[in-house]
C-alpha positions in Angstrom: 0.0 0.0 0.0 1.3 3.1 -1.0 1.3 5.6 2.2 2.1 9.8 2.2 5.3 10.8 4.7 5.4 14.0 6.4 9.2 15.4 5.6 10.9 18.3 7.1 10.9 21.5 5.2 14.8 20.8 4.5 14.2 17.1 3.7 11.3 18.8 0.9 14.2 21.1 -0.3 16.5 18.4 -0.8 13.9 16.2 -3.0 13.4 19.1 -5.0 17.1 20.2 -5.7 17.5 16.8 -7.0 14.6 17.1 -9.1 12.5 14.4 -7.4 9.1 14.1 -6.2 7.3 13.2 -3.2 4.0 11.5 -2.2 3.0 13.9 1.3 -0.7 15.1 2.1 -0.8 18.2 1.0 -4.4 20.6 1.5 -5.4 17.1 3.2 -5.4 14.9 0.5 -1.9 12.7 -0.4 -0.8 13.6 -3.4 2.6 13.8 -5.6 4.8 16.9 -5.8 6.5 18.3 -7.7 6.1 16.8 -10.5 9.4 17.4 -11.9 11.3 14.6 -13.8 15.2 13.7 -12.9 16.1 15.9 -15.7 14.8 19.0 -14.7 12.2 19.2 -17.0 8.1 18.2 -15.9 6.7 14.9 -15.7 3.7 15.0 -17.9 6.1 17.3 -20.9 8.2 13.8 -21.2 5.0 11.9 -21.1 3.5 13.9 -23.6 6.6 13.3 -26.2 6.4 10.1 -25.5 2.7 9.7 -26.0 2.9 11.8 -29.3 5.6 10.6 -30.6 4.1 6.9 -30.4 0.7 8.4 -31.7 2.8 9.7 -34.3 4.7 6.1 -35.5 1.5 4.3 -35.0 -0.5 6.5 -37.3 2.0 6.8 -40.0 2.7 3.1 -40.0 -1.1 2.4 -40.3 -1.7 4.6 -43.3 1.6 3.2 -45.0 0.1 -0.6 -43.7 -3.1 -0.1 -45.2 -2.2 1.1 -48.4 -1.5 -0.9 -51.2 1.0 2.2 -51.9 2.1 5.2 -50.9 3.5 6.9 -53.8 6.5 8.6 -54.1 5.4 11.7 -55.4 3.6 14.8 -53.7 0.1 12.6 -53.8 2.0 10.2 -51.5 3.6 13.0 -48.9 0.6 14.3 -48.8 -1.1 11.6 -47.7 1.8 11.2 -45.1 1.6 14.8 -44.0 -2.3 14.1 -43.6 -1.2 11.5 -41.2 0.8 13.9 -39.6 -1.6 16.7 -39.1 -4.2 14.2 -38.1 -2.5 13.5 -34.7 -1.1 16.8 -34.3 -4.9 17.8 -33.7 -5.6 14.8 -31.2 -2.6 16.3 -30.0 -4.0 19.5 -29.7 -7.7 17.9 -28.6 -6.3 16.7 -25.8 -4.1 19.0 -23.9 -0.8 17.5 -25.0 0.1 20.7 -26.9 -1.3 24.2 -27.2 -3.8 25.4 -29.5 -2.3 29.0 -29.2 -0.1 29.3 -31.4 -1.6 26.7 -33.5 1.2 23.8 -34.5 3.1 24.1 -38.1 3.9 21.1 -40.3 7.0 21.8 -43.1 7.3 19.4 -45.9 9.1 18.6 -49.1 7.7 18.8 -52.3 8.7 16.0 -54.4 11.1 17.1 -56.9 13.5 18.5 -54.3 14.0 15.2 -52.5 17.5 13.2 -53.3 17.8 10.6 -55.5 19.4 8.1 -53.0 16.8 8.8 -50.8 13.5 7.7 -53.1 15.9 4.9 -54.2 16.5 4.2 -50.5 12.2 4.6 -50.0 13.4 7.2 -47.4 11.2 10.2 -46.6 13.2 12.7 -45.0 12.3 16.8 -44.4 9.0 16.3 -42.8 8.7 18.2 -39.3 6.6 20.0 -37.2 7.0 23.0 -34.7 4.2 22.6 -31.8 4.0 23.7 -28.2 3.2 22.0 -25.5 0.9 22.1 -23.1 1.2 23.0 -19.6 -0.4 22.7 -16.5 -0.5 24.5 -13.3 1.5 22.6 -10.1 1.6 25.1 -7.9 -0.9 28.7 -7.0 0.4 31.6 -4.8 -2.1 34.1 -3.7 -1.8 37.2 -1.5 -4.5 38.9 -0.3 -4.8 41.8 2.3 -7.9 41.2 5.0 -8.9 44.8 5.9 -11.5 45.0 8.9 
């Protein structure tokens, strides 16, 4: 069973410089803090890479899977790019990246793409600039109470 500890304001600091988290009741309820991942960076960011970038393979697989082709010619990276925009928006539909300022997918055209690489059956040059989305962890409010 997992059970909250009560730690020490200094034993809270030290967790925290090392960028880990803790399970301590906090406003009464147990619940996780920070929320920060050993790198530095937040928990649900590197779970949110991880879950688009997954969506991502898994969508582009299943359109080149189900086709009997995907032509090497701007029909075909089109249809790739499709792919691509499609989970950018579920993306987008849920949380894992802004909608403000909306996501942006570059792409080559056809006749600028190597020779060794439409030999190769390599598509290379698609990418996308999103942002993601964040969440709030922690709320500091002052106030003045005037009687």
């Amino acid at each position: 069973t997992d059970t909250s500890t009560n730690l020490t304001a200094s034993e809270e600091q030290a967790l925290r410089d090392g960028y880990s988290n803790q399970y301590s009741p906090i406003g009464g309820t147990d619940s996780t803090y920070s929320g920060l991942a050993g790198n530095g960076g937040w928990i649900d960011t590197y779970i949110n890479v991880l879950w688009l970038e997954n969506r991502m393979e898994e969508r582009v697989f299943a359109l080149i899977r189900s086709a009997d082709k995907v032509p090497y010619n701007d029909d075909g990276i089109a249809m790739i790019v499709g792919a691509v925009l499609a989970q950018l928006q579920d993306a987008e539909d849920a949380g894992v990246i802004n909608a403000v300022p909306k996501f942006t997918v570059s792409y080559p055209e056809a006749s600028s793409i190597p020779p060794a690489d439409k030999s190769n059956r390599i598509l290379n040059g698609i990418s996308f600039t999103a942002y993601s989305g964040s969440g709030i962890n922690t709320v500091k409010i002052t106030g003045t109470l005037v009687d």
